[in-house]
Every structure is written in structure tokens, then in C-alpha cells.
N, C-alpha and C positions, 0 to 999 in steps of 0.2 A: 520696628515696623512690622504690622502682619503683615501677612501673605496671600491671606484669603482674598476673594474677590467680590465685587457687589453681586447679592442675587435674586433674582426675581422674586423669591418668596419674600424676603426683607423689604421691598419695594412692596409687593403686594398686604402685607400685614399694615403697613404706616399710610397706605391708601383705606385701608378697612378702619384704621382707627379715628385719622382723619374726616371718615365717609368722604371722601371723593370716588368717584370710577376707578374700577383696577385696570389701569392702562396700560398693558403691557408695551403697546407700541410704544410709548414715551421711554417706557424702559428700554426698551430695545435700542431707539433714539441714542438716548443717556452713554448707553454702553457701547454703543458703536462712535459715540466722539471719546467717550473714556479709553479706547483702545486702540485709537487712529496709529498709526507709526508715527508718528513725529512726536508722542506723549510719553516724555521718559519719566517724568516728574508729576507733573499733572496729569493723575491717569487713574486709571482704578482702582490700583494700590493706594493710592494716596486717600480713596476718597473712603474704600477699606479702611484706613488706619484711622481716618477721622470719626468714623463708625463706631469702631471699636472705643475709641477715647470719648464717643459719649455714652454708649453702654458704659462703662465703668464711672463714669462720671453721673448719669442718671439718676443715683440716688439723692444729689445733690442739687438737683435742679426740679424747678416746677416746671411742667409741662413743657416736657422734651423734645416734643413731635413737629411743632415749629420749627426748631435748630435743626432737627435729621431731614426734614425735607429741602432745608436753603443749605445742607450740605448735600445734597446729590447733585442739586443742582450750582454749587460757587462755583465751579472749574470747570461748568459744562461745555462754555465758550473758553478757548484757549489758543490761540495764535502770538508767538511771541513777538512778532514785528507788531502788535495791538498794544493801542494804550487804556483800550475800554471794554479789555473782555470780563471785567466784574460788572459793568453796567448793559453788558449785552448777554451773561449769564441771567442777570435779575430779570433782564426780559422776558427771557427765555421762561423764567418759573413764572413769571405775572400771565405771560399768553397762556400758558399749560392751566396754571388756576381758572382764570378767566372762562377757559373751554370748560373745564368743571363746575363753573355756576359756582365757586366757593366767593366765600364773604371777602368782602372789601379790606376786611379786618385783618385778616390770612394774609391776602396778597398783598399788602401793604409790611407786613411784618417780614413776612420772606425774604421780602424785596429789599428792605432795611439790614436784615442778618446779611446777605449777600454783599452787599455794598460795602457792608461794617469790614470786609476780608481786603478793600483796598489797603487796610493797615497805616491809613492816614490818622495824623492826630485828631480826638473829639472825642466828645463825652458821647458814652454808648448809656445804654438799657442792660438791665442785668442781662437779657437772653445775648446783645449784641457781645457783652464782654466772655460768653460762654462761648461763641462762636468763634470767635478769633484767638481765644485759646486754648482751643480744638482743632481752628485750621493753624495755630503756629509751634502747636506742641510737637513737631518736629527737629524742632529747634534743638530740643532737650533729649532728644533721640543718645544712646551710646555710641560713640567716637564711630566705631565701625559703619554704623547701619547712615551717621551724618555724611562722613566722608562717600558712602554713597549717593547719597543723598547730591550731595554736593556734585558730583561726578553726572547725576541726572542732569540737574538743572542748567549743568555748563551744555551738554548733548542740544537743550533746546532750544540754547541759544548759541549754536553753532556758526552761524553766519555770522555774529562777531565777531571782529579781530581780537585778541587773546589780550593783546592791549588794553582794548578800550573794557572787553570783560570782564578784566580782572578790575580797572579802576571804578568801575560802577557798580557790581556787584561789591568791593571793598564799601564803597560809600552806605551801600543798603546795609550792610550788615553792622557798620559801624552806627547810624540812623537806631538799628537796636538797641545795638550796646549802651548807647549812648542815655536810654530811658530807665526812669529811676528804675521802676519795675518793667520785666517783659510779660506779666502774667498779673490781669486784673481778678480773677477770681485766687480764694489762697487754696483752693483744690490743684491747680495747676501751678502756682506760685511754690507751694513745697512739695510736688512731684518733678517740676522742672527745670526751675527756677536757675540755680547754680549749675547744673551742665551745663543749660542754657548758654550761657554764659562763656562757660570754659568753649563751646564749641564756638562760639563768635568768637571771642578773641583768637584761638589758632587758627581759624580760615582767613580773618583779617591778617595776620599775620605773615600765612604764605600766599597771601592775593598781596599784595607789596613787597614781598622779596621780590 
């Protein structure tokens, strides 16, 4: 995972290519729920690392500026007692479009990549299958940087009892494993494919010891 962090200039280049307004405020916005204290996992590192995997990925996609906008905004909304912060994130980017006078066409698409990151079964669009993974290429993260990973996301859901945590976060991760492929593009399919893997099975593993 980088390290680096989201930065106004990056924000403000994908508004310029886009042609939308450079709205800092929105950034500002953006970056003050991505740095809330309660965001060990869902935060700006993450949304960094998601950055980063589609720069690298970029040469392989047509018109990449769709997906880096519905990723600043997938995890804008995050509460974890919430069962609908992917549909109250797409909000979140349809109202901000909307204020920009961008096309129907935009914020329909956004709004679509965003949702796509519920990580529910259905047939996506090539951008939708680019975007989820991008948001799940952490999966495939080296043991080290996972079991962090891992170590976040128990943090945010601290109010659960360790019990009921471990048997429902098991259930999620075995929901993965469990699919022929975790990776609908083969850019991310043989970059992450079999760690993928290796790292679900040992967290499923010690989430049931």
C-alpha cells in the first residue's frame, strides 16, 4: 500500500480534464471525512492506494477519468453502524456533479462505478469491473501490509463484540473465496489474483480458531 496522500493538485488536474470547476472546497470536504478519527481503513490512504492502482493500470483502460472521480468519492460517506454508505457516497458525487452543470451522462456513470463497490453479485460494464478491482486490489496486498489491513478494519468496527466479528467478517471473506475469479479484468487477475487468495484463506482461518 502507498503512503502518499490525496492532493489538491491531483484533485485539481481531473477537474481541468474533466472541465468541471476546481473546487477546492469539495476537496477540502473529501479530505476532512477521509481523515475523520474513526477512518483506520477507509481513509485516504486507501483512497491513495486506489490512485496509485489506476495510474498503473491506465494504460489499459479507455478513458480513466470516470473511475478516478467515483474513486474519491466511493468511501466518501463511511460509518460503520451504515448499511448504505455506497449509496449515500454516489449521492454525495451526483449532488457535487449536479452543482457543476456536468451531463446527465457523467453523473449517471459515477453514480453506477460507486454502487458497483457494494461488491454485490451482477454483471458490471467494463469501467464498473475496473473499479472494483481497484477498490478490492487490496486483497492481494503482501501478508504484511494485509494483516494490517486487517488490523484497520477490525479498529472500525470496534463496537462489535469479537464474536459476532470474527463470524461475519469470516462469512465476508469466505463470500470471496468462494468466487471462481476475485478479479474480472486479467490486469488485476495476474497481478493479484493467487495472493488474493492465499490472504483470504489465512484470515478465514484465524477468524474461526
Amino acid at each position: 500500500m502507498v503512503t502518499e496522500k490525496i492532493t489538491l493538485q491531483r484533485w485539481l488536474a481531473l477537474m481541468e480534464r474533466l472541465r468541471l470547476p476546481p473546487s477546492q472546497a469539495t476537496f477540502d470536504e473529501l479530505q476532512k471525512a477521509y481523515t475523520a478519527s474513526e477512518r483506520h481503513y477507509h481513509n485516504d490512504r486507501h483512497i491513495a492506494h486506489c490512485l496509485a492502482e489506476l495510474d498503473a493500470a491506465t494504460p489499459h483502460i479507455h478513458d480513466p477519468d470516470p473511475i478516478e472521480l467515483a474513486l474519491w468519492f466511493h468511501d466518501a460517506v463511511y460509518d460503520s453502524h451504515s448499511v448504505s454508505n455506497e449509496a449515500d457516497s454516489a449521492r454525495w458525487a451526483v449532488g457535487f456533479l449536479t452543482d457543476c452543470q456536468a451531463e446527465t451522462e457523467l453523473k449517471d456513470k459515477v453514480a453506477a462505478l460507486i454502487l458497483a463497490t457494494r461488491h454485490q453479485p451482477s454483471v458490471l460494464t467494463v469501467h464498473q469491473q475496473w473499479m472494483v478491482d481497484i477498490d478490492l486490489s487490496s486483497l492481494g496486498a503482501e501478508p504484511e501490509q494485509w494483516a494490517a489491513d486487517d488490523r484497520a478494519i477490525r479498529r472500525e468496527y470496534a463496537w462489535v463484540p469479537e464474536v459476532v466479528f470474527r463470524q461475519k467478517r469470516a462469512a465476508i471473506l469466505r463470500g470471496f473465496l468462494a468466487r471462481p475469479v476475485l478479479y474480472a479484468t486479467d490486469y488485476f487477475h495476474n497481478k493479484y489474483e493467487a495472493q488474493a487468495r492465499l490472504n483470504l484463506a489465512s484470515a478465514i482461518q484465524r477468524l474461526e480458531k
